[in-house]
Residue frames as a rotation matrix with the C-alpha (Angstrom) as fourth column:
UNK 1
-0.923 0.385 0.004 91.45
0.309 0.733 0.606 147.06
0.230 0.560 -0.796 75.22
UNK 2
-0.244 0.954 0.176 87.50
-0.697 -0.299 0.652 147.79
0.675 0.037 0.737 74.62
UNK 3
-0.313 0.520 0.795 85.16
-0.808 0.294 -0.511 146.75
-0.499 -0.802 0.328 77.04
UNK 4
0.746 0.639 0.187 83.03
-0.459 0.697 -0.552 144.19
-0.483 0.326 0.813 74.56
UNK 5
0.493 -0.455 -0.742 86.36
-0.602 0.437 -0.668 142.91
0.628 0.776 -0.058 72.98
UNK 6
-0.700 -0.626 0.343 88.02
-0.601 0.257 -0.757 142.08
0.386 -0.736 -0.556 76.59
UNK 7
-0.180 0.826 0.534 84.45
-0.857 0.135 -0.497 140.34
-0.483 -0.547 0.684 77.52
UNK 8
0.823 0.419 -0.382 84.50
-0.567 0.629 -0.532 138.06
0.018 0.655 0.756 74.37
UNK 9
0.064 -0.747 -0.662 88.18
-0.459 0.567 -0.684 137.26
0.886 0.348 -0.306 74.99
UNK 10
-0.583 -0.296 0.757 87.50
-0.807 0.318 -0.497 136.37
-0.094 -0.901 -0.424 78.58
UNK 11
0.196 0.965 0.172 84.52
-0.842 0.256 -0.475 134.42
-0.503 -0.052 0.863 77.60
UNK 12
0.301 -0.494 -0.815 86.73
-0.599 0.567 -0.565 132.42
0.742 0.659 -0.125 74.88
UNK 13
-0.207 -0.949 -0.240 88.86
-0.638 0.317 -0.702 131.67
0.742 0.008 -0.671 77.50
UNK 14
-0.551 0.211 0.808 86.45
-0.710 0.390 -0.586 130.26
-0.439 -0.896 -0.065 80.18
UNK 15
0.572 0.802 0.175 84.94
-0.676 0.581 -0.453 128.14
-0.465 0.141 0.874 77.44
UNK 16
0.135 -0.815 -0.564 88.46
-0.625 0.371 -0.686 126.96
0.768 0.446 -0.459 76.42
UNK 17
-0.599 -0.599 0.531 89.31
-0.743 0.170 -0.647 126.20
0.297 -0.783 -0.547 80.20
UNK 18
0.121 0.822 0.556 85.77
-0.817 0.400 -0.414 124.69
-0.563 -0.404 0.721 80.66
UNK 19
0.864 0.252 -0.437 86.38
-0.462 0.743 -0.485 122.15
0.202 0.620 0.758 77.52
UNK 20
-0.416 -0.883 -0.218 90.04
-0.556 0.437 -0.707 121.19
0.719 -0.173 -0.673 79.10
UNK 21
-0.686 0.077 0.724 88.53
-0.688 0.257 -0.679 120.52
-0.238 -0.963 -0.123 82.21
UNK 22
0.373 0.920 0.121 85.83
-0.782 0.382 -0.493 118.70
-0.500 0.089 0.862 81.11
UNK 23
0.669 -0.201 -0.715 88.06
-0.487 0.608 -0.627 117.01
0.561 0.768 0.309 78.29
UNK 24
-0.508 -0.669 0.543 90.51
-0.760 0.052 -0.648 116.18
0.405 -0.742 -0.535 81.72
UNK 25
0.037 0.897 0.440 87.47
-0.992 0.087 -0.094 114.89
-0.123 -0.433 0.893 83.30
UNK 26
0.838 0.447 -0.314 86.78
-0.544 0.636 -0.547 112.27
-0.045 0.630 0.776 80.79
UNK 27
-0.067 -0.922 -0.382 90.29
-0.558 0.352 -0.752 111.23
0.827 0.162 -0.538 80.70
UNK 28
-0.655 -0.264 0.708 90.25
-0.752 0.316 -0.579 110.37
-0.071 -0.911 -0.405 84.30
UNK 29
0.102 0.509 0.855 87.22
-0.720 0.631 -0.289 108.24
-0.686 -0.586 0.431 84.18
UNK 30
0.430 -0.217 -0.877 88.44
-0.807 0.342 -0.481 106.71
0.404 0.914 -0.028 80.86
UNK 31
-0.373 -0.917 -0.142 91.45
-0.495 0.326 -0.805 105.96
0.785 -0.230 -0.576 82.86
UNK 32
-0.526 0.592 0.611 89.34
-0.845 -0.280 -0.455 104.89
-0.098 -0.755 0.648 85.93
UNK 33
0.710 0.703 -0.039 86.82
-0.662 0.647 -0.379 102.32
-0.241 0.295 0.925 84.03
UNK 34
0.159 -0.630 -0.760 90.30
-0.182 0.738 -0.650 100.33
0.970 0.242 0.003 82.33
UNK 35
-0.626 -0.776 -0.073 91.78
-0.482 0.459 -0.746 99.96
0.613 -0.432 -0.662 85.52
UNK 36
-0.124 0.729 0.673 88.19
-0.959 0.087 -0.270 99.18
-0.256 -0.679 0.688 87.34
UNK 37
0.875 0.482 0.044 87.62
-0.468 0.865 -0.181 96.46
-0.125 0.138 0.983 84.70
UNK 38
-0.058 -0.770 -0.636 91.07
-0.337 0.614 -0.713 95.00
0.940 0.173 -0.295 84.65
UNK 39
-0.935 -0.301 0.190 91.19
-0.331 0.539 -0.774 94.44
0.130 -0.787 -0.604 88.82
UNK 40
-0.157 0.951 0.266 87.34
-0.870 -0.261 0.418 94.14
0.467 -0.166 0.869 89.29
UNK 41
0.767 0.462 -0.445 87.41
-0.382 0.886 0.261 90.52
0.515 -0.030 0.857 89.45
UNK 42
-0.311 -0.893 -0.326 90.92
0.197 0.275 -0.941 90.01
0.930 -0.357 0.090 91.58
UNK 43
-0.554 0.370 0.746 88.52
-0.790 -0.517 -0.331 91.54
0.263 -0.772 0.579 94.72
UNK 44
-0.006 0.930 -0.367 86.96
-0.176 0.360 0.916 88.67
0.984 0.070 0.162 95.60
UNK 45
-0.531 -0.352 -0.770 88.28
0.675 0.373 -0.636 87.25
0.512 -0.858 0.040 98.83
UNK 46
0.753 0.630 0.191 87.10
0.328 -0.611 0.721 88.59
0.571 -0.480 -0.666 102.15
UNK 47
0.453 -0.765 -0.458 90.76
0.542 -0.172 0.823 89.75
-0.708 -0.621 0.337 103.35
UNK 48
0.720 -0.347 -0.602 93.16
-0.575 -0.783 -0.237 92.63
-0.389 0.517 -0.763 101.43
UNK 49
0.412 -0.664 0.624 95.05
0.826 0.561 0.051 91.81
-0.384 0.495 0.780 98.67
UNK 50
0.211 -0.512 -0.832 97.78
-0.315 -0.842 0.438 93.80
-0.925 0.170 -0.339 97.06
UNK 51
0.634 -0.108 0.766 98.32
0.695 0.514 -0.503 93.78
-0.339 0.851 0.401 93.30
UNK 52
0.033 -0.570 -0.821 101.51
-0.247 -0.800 0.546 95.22
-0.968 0.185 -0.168 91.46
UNK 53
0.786 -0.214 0.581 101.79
0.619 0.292 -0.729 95.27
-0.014 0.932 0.361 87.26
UNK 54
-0.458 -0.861 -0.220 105.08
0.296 -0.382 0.876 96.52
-0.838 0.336 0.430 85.88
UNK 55
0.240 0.513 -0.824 104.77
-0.786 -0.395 -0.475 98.39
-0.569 0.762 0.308 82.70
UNK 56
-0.766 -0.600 -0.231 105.63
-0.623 0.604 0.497 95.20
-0.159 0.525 -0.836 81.04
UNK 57
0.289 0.953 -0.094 102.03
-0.631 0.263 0.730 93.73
0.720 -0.152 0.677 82.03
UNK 58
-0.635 -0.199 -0.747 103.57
0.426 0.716 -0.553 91.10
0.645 -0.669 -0.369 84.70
UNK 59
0.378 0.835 0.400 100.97
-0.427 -0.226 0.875 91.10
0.821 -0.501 0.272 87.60
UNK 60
-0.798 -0.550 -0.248 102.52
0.053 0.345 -0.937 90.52
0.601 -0.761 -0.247 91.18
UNK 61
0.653 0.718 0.243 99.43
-0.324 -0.026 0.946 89.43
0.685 -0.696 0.215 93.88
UNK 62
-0.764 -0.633 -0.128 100.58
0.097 0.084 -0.992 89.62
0.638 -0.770 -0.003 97.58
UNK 63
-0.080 0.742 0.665 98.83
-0.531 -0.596 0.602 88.53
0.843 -0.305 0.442 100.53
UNK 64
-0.617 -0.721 0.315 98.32
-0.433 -0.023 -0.901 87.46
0.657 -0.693 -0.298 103.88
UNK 65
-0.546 0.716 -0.435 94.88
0.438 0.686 0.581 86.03
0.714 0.127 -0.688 104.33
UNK 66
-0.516 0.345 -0.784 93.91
0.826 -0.040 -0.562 88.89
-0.226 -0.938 -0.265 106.76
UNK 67
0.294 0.920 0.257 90.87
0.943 -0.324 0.081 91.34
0.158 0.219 -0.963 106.59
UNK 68
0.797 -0.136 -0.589 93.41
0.164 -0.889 0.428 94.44
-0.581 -0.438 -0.686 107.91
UNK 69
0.456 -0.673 -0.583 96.07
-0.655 -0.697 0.292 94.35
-0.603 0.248 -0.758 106.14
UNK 70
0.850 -0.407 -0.334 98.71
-0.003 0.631 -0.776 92.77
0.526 0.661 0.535 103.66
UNK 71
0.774 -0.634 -0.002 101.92
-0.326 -0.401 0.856 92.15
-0.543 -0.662 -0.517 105.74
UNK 72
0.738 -0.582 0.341 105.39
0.636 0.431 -0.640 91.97
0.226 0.689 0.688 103.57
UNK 73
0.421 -0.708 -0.567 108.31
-0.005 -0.627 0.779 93.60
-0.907 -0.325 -0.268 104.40
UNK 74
0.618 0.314 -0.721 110.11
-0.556 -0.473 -0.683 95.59
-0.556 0.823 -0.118 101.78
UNK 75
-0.269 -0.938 -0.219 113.40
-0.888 0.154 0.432 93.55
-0.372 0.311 -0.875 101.04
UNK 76
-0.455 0.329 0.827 111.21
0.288 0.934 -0.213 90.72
-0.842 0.142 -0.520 100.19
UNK 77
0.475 0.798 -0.371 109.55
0.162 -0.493 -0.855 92.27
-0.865 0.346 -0.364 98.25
UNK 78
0.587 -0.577 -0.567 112.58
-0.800 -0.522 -0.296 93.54
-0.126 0.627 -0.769 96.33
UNK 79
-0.665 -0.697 0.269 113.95
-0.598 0.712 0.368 90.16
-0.448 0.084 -0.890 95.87
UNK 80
0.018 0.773 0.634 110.79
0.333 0.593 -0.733 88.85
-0.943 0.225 -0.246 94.51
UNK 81
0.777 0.014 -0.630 110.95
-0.442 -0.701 -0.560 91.51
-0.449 0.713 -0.538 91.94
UNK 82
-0.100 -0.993 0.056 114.72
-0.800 0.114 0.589 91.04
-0.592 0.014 -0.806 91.47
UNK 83
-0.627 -0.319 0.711 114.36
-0.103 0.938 0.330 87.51
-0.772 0.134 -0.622 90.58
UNK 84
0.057 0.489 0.871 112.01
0.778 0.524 -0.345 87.97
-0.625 0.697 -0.351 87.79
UNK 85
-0.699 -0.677 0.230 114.39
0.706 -0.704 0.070 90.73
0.114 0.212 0.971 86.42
UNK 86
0.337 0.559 0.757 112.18
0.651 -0.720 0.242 93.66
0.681 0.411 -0.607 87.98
UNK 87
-0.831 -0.362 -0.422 112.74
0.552 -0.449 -0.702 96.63
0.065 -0.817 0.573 90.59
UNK 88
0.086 0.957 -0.277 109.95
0.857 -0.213 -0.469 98.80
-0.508 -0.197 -0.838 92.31
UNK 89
-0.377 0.050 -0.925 110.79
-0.203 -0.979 0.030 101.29
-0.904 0.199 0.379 89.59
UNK 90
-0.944 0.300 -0.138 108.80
0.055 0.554 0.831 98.83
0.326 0.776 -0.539 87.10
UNK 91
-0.743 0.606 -0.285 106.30
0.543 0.297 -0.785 99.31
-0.391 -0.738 -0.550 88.87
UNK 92
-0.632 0.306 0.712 103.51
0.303 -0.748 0.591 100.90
0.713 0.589 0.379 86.72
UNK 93
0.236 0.865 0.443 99.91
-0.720 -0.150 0.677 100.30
0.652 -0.479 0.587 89.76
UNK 94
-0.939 -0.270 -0.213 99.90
0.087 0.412 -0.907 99.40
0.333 -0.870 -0.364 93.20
UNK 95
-0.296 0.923 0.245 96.24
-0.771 -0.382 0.509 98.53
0.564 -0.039 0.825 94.06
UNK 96
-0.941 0.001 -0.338 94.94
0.180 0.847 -0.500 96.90
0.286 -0.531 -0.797 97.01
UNK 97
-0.171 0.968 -0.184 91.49
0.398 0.239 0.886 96.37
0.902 0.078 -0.426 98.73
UNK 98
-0.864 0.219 0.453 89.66
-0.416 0.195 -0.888 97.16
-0.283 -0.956 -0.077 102.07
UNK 99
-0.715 0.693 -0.095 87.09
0.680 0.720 0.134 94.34
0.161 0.031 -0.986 102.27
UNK 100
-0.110 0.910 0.401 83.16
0.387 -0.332 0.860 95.77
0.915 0.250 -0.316 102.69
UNK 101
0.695 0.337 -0.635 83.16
0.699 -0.111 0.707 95.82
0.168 -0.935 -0.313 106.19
UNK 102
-0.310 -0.821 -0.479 86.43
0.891 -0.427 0.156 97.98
-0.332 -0.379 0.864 106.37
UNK 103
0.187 0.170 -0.968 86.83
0.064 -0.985 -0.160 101.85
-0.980 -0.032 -0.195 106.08
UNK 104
0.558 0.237 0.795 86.40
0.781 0.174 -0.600 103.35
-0.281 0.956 -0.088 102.67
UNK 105
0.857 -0.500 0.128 89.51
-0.513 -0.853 0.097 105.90
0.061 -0.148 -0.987 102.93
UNK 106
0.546 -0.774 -0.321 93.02
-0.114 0.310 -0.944 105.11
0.830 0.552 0.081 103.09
UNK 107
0.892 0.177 -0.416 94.07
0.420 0.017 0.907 104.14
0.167 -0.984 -0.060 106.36
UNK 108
0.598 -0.802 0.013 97.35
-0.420 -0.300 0.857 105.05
-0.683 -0.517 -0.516 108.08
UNK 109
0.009 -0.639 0.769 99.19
0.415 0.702 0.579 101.65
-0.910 0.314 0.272 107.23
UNK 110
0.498 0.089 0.863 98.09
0.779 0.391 -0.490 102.29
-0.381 0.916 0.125 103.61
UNK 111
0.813 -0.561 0.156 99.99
-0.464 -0.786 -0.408 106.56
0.351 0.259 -0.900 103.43
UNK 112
0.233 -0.972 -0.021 102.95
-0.736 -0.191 0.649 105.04
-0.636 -0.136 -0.760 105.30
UNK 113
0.198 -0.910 0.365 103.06
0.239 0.406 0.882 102.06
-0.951 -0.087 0.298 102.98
UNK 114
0.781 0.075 0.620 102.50
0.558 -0.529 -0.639 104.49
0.280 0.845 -0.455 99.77
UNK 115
0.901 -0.383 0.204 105.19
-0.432 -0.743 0.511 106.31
-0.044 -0.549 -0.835 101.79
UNK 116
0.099 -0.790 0.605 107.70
-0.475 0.497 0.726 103.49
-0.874 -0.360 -0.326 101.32
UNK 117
0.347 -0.319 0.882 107.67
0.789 0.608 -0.090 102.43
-0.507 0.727 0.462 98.28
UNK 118
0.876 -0.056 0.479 107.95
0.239 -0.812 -0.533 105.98
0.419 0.581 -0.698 96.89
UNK 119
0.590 -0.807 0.002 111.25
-0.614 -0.447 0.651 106.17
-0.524 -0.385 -0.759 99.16
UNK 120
0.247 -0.146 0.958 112.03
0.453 0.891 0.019 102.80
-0.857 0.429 0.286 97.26
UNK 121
-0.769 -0.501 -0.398 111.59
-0.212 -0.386 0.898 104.93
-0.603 0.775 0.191 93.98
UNK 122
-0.370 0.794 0.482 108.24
0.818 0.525 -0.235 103.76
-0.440 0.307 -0.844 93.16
UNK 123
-0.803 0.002 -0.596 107.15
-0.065 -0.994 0.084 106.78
-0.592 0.106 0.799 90.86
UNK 124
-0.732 0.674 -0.099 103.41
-0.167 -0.036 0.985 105.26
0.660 0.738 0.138 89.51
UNK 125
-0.411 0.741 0.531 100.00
-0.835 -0.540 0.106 105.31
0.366 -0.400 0.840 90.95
UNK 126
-0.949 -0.076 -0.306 98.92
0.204 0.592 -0.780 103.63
0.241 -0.802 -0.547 94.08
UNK 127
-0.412 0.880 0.237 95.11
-0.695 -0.471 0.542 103.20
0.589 0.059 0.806 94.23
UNK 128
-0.777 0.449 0.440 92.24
-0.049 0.654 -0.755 101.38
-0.627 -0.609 -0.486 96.68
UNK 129
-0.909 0.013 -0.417 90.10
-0.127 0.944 0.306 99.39
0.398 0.331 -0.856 95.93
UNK 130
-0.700 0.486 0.524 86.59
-0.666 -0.177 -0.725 99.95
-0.260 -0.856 0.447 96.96
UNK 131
-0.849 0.308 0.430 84.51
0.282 0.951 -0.126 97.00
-0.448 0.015 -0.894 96.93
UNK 132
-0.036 0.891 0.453 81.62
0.918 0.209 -0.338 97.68
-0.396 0.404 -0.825 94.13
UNK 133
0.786 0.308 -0.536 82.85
0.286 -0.950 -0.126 101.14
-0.548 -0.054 -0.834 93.75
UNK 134
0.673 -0.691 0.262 85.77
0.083 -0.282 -0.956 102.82
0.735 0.665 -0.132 91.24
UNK 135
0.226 -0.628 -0.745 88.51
0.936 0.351 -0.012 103.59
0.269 -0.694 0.667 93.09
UNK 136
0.815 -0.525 -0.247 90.48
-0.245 -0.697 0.674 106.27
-0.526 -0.489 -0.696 94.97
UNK 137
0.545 -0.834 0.089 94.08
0.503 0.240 -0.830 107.40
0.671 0.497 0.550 94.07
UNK 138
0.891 -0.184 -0.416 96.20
0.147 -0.748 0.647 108.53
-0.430 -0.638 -0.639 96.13
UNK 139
0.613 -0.242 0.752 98.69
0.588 -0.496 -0.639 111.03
0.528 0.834 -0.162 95.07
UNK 140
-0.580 -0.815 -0.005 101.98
0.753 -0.534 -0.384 113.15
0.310 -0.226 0.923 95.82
UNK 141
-0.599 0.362 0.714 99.24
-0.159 -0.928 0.337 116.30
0.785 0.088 0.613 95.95
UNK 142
0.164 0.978 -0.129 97.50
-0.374 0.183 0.909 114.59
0.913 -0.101 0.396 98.26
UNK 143
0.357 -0.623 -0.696 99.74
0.864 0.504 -0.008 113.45
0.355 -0.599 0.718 100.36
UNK 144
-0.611 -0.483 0.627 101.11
0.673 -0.734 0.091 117.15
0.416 0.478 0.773 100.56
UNK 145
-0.405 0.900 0.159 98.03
0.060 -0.147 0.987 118.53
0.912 0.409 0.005 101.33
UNK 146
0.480 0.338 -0.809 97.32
0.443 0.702 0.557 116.19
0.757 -0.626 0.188 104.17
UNK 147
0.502 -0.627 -0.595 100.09
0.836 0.529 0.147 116.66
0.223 -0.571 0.790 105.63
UNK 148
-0.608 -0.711 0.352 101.12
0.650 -0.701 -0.294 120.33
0.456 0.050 0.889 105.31
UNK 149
0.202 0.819 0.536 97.16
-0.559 -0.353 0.750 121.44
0.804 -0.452 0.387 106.63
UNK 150
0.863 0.213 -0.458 97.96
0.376 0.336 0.864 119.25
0.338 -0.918 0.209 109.87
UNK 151
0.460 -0.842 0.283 101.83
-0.887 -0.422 0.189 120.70
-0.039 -0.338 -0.940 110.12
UNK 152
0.543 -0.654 0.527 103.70
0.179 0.703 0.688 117.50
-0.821 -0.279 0.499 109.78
């Protein structure tokens, strides 16, 4: 191939890759702004709440009235479900809070219990909650990541 024909087809292609990425981009914050303004207003309290929707729209709110954490253990959990004919594989978003004062990052508790429901079978997207701010996702790649750069 010619020098000025290989130059225009590389050039195509970084302005292809640039408009995916860009058209990717937009997706995310599309995707980003719905789910901001659906929970926006479920943040009020000063203590962590957990919210699950099924892909059905049903909204499950769990909490514990405490600024660290949400405490539930899973078989409850899975009988709550149960009884209003779901399973955590209805599960569409798992999205919970850390109040202002708390750490803007995903703590421990919150990978091991993104770490348990996904052993559960939980196979949709598990985001925080940052008080005035979009959110964080956290994510199989991410998890992965984490965890293969430290050796565990």
């Amino acid at each position: 191939m010619n020098k000025p024909l290989s130059l225009v087809t590389g050039l195509l292609i970084a302005l292809f890759a640039f408009s995916s990425i860009a058209f990717c981009y937009k997706m995310y914050r599309v995707h980003d702004n719905l789910i901001y303004l659906i929970f926006n207003d479920k943040f009020i309290e000063p203590f962590e709440n957990l919210y699950l929707l099924t892909y059905d729209l049903t909204l499950y709110t769990i909490t514990s009235h405490d600024e660290r954490s949400v405490d539930f253990h899973m078989d409850w959990l899975k009988k709550l479900l149960k009884k209003n004919g779901h399973e955590i594989l209805d599960i569409m978003i798992i999205i919970h809070n850390h109040p202002p004062n708390m750490s803007r990052k995903f703590s421990d508790m919150d990978i091991q219990s993104w770490y348990n429901f996904k052993r559960e079978g939980f196979t949709g997207n598990f985001y925080l909650y940052i008080s005035g701010d979009l959110l964080d996702e956290y994510t199989d790649i991410f998890y992965r990541n984490i965890h293969l750069n430290i050796g565990t």
